[in-house]
N, C-alpha and C positions, 0 to 999 in steps of 0.2 A: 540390478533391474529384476532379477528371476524371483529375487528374495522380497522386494517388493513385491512383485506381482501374486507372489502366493501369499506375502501376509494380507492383500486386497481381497483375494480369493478365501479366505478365511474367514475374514471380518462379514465378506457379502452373503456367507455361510449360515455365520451367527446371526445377523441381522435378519436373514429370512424367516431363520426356525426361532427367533424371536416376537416376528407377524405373526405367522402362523400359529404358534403357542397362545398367542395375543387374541388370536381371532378363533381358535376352539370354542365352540358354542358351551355355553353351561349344560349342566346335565338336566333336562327335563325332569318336571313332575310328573308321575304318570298316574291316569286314574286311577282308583280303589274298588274295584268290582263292588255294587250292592253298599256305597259307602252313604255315610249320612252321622248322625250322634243320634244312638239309642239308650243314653239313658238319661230317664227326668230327672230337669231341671236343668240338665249342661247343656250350653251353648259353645260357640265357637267362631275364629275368624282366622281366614289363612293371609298370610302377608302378600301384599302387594308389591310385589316380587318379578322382574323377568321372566324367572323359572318356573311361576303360575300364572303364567297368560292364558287367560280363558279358561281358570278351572272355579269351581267353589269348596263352599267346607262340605260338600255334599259328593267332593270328588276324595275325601280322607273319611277315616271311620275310627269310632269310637263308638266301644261296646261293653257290658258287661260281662264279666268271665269269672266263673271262680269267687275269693275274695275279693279281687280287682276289678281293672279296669282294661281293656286293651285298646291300646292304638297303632293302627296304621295309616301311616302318608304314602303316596300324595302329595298336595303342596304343602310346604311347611306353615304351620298350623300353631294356635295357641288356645287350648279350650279352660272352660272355667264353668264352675257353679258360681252367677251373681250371691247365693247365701253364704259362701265360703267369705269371710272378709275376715280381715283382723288390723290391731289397731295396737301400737304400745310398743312393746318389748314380746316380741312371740319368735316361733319356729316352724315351719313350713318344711316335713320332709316327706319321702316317697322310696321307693324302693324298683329299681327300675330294671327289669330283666332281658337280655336278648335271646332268644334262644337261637338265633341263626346271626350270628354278625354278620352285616353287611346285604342278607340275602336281599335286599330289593334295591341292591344299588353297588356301583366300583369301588368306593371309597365312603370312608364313616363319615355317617351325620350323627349329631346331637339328639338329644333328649335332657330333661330335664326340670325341674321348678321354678313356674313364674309365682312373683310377689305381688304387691304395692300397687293392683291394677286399678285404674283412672279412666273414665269415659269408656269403659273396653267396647271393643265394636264399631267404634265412632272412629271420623277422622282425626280424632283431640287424644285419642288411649294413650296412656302412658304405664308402664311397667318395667320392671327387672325380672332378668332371671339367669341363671346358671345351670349350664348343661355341660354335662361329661359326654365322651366318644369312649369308643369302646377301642383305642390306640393307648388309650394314656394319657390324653387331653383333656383339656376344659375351656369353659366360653363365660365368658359373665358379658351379657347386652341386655340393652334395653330400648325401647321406646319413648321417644318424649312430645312430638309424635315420629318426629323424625328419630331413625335408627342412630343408637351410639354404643361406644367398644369399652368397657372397663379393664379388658387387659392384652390389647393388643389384636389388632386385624384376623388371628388366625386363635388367636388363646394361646395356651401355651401348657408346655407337659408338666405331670406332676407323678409322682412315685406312686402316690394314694389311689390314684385313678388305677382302677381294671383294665390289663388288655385281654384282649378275645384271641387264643391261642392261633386264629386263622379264621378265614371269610370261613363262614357257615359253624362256626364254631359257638357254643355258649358265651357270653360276659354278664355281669351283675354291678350296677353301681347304685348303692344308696346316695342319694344326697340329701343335704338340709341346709336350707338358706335362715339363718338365723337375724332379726334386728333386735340391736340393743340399742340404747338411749345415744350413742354416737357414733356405731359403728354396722356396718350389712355384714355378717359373714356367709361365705360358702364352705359346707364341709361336704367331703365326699367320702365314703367309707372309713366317717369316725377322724378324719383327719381334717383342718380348718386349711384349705386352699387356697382362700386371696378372701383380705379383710379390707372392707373398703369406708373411707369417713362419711359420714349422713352427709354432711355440707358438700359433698361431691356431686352425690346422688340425687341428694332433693333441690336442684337448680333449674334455673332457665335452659329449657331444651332435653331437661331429664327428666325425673318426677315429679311430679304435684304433690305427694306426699309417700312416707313408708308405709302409711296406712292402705286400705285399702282389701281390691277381693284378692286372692290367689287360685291359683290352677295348675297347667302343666302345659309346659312347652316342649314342640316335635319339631324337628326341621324333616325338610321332605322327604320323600322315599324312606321310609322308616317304619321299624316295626319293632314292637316293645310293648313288654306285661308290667302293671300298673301296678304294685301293692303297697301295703302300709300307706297310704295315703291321709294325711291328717294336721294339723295344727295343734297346737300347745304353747298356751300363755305362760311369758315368764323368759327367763333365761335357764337353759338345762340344767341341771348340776354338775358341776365341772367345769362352767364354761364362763 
């Protein structure tokens, strides 16, 4: 009976700190002091998200710096130049710096390269993109308009991926999102991360097409220096 009772007492243990785990609120977006996009011609839209209830893309920033770009979130955010498009077999990379891992938040968010962008702005946008953390993770989602996962609810680690020696610490991830004639790939620091078939990607509920604008994708509370930012027709050499 006693051994009963404590494995009851056990169980009603786990079950509570299983609620409770369950019902920890998400971690808020928080404003961007002076935030807004200052530089011509980029727009932006932040996802319609729980975790940005009541903000805009006016509560994230995005500014000129240097040879770059910088941004800080806020709510998680996806910005673009509409004259940025490309069409075919191209490459889409960026160079993406932290100088403080973590500092605007407990736990790493993403960054990284949207593609293939459709309707952007609208409730129809559709897009891909791939973002590294600064753990050793990666993300590959998109939009079709509704949200979907190409490699798993959480992504998943990779060797290629940079970690950030510790919260407040530097990391650096180049990525490049590459389309060829039947395949999307992600490479992250020179290394091809997850290659995925066209006919996956350009379906009902995904893409509308590979074609399209490209930009850069933030998840919230996030802060990161933009450089090498650019496209190039073709497939690399090498690849």
């Amino acid at each position: 009976m006693r051994r009963q009772y404590g494995f009851m007492l056990v169980a009603a243990a786990v079950t509570l700190t299983s609620v409770s785990a369950a019902q920890q609120p998400m971690e808020a977006s928080q404003k961007v002091a002076g935030g807004g996009i200052f530089i011509d011609g980029w727009v932006g839209k932040i996802d319609s998200s729980r975790e940005n209830t009541g903000l805009t893309i006016s509560d994230a920033k995005l500014v000129k710096m240097g040879p770059g770009m910088h941004v800080t979130t806020g709510p998680s955010a996806t910005y673009w130049n509409p004259a940025n498009t490309a069409s075919g077999t191209y490459t889409v990379k960026a160079k993406f710096s932290e100088a403080k891992y973590m500092n605007l938040n407990d736990h790493p968010h993403p960054y990284g390269i949207m593609i293939a962008g459709n309707d952007l702005g609208t409730a129809n946008q559709s897009f891909l993109y791939c973002a590294a953390y600064g753990n050793g993770s990666f993300i590959v989602r998109g939009f079709g308009p509704a949200s979907f996962r190409m490699n798993g609810g959480r992504g998943e680690m990779n060797a290629a991926v940079n970690k950030a020696a510790g919260k407040d610490q530097p990391v650096t991830q180049e990525i490049a999102v590459t389309v060829k004639p039947d395949v999307v790939e992600c490479a992250i620091n020179g290394t091809v991360v997850g290659s995925y078939p066209k006919a996956d990607l350009v379906t009902a509920g995904k893409l509308k097409s590979t074609d399209g604008v490209y930009g850069l994708r933030f998840g919230h509370n996030t802060d990161a220096h933009v450089s090498d930012f650019g496209m190039t027709k073709g497939i690399p050499v090498g690849k």
